[in-house]
C-alpha positions, 0 to 999 in steps of 0.5 A, spaced: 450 945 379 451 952 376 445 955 373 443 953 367 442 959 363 444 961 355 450 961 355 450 955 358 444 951 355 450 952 349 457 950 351 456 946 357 458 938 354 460 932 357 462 925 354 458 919 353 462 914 351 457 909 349 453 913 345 459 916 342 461 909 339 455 909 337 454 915 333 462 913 330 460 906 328 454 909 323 457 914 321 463 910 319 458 905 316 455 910 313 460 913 310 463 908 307 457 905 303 457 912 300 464 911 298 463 903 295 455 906 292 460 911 288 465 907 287 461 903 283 459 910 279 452 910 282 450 917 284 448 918 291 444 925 294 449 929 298 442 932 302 441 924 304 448 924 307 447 931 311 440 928 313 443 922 316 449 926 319 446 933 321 439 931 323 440 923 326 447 923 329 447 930 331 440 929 335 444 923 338 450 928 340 445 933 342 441 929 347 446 925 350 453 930 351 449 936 351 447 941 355 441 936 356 445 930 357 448 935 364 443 937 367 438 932 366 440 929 373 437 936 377 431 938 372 426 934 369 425 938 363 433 936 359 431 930 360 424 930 356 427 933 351 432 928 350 428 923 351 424 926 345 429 928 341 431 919 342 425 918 340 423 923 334 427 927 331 434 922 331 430 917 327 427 922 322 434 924 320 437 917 320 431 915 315 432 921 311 438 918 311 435 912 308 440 907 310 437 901 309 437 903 301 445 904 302 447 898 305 443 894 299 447 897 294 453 897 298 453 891 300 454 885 294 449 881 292 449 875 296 449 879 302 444 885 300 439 877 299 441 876 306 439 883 308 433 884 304 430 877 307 432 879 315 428 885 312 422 881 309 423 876 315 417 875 320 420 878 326 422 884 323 415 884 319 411 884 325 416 890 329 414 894 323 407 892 321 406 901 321 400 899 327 405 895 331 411 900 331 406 906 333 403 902 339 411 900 341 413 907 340 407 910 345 407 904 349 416 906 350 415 913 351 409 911 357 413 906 360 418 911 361 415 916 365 409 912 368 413 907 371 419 905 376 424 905 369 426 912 368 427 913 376 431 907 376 435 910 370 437 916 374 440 912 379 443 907 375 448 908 369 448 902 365 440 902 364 440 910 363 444 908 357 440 902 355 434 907 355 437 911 350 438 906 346 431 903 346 427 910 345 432 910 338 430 903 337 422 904 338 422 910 334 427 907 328 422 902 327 416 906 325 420 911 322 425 908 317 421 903 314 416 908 312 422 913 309 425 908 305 426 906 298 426 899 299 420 895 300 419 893 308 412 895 308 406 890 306 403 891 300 398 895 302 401 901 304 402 905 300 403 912 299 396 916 301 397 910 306 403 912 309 400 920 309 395 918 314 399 914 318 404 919 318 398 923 321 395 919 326 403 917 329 403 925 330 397 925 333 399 919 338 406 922 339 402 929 342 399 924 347 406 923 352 407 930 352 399 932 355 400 927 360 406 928 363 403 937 362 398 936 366 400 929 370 398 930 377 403 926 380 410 927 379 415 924 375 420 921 378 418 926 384 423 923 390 429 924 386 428 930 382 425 933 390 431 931 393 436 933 388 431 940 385 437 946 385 436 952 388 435 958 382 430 953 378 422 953 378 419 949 382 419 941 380 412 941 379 413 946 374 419 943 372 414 937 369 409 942 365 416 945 361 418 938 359 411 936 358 410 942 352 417 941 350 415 934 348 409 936 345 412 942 341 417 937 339 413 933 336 407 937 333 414 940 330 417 934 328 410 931 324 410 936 320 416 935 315 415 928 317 408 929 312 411 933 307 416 928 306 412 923 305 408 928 300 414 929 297 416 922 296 408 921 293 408 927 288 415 923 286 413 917 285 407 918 281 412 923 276 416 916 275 409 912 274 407 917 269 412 918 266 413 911 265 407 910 262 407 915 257 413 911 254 409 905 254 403 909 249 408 911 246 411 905 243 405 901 244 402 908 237 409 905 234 408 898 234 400 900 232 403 905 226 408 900 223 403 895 223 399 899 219 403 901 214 406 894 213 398 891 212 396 897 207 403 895 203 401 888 203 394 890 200 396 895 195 395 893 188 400 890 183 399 896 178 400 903 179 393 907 178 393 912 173 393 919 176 387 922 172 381 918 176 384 920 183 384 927 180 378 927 178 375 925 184 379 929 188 378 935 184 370 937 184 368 943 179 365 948 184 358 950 182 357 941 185 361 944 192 357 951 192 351 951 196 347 957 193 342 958 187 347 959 181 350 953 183 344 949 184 342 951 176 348 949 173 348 943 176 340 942 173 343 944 166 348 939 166 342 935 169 338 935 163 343 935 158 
């Protein structure tokens, strides 16, 4: 192969046709729940729309018809940043995209019923419970590297793609539930929750990317050895750079995941807020015309004159003045 240089890093492209049907199945579903949500006069966030077609299905073109999709079969460190990109970055922005909130108010009610009871079900419950998902995305990404599955996939066309599809699913599951407006999660997480495990899954993501860094056996060795090209570093050093590349794509990767969930949380406790102030407010309203309604009900038949009011009110000053010419006028009128 030609060496990979800059230039080549950005121009060279090849298709992937399963992956391709893919990326044009979800952006036309998506698409098409946009349109029906506005049809039906809802607004839908246009920043929404870009995330889940620039940052989802873009990751999904880059790593599997990109650069990295042409050269991952000589050097191990473009296949780590696609399987990273599969497993992280796409489910980031397909989640942003919130598309399980899309289909529901898309899709009519009998079918979003069904959609949120597939979604409350136990199968998917268990797939998403944030601790299960965590360990099934760790465990995805060992899998591959620390066992037979990522050599044979290299050799074998089909499973290769079935590799793809099964990082973007194991990252899916953790990611989406947890960026969704719909209620997929137990009750249990909530936002100051989901922060922490947002957290630890960034903690747990940089684990793959130290053990490959610093492996000392090599990954996928005999086939990388066999193929290794001529002008690129040496396979050993190969595994270290897509190692990093893992480790930096994650820890990049944790953080605006974080502030997302930040977002979401400084969000809904305006909502919660705001919500709350409207309900004193009627609560004060309810209690005020209450009250003027009991002393309406209280009053006296006849009006009072006004000369006793006033004269209760109005106060001569030397019996409001504290001082000794008061106090002296008041022991005048005392003795008369």
């Amino acid at each position: 192969m030609a060496e990979l240089t800059v230039g080549r890093l950005l121009t060279s492209w090849q298709p992937d046709v399963p992956a391709l049907l893919l990326v044009v199945a979800l952006g036309g579903l998506y698409g098409w729940g946009v349109l029906r949500v506005r049809a039906k006069g809802e607004p839908w966030s246009p920043a929404r729309t870009a995330a889940f077609t620039v940052l989802g299905l873009g990751a999904l073109v880059v790593a599997t018809m990109s650069a990295l999709a042409v050269y991952d079969h000589a050097l191990f460190w473009p296949a780590a940043v696609q399987n990273i990109l599969l497993d992280l970055v796409g489910p980031l922005g397909l989640a942003l995209g919130d598309p399980l909130r899309l289909a529901v108010e898309a899709l009519p009610e009998p079918a979003a019923a069904r959609l949120r009871r597939t979604m409350t079900g136990r199968l998917v419950r268990l797939l998403t419970f944030p601790l299960v998902s965590t360990a099934l995305v760790l465990t995805t990404e060992l899998t591959v590297y620390f066992t037979p599955y990522f050599a044979t996939a290299l050799r074998v066309g089909w499973l290769h793609e079935l590799m793809y599809l099964h990082l973007l699913v194991a990252g899916c599951l953790f990611v989406v539930p947890v960026l969704t407006r719909e209620e997929t999660l137990p009750a249990w997480c909530t936002h100051p929750v989901r922060a922490a495990l947002v957290f630890l899954d960034g903690v747990i993501d940089a684990i793959p990317g130290v053990v490959v860094m610093t492996h000392g056996t090599l990954i996928a060795g005999a086939w990388y050895l066999h193929h290794h090209p001529s002008w690129s570093p040496d396979v050993r050093h190969d595994q270290q750079i897509g190692g990093g590349a893992m480790l930096s794509i994650a820890e990049l990767v944790a953080l605006p995941f974080l502030l997302t969930i930040l977002f979401q949380w400084a969000r809904a406790e305006r909502v919660q807020t705001a919500a709350l102030d409207r309900h004193l407010d009627r609560q004060q309203a309810a209690e005020a015309s209450a009250a003027q309604a009991a002393e309406a009900s209280a009053a006296p038949a006849r009006v009072p004159t006004t000369t006793a009011p006033s004269a209760e009110r109005v106060r001569p000053w030397w019996e409001t003045e504290k001082n000794e010419v008061a106090a002296r006028i008041r022991r005048q009128h005392g003795d008369q």
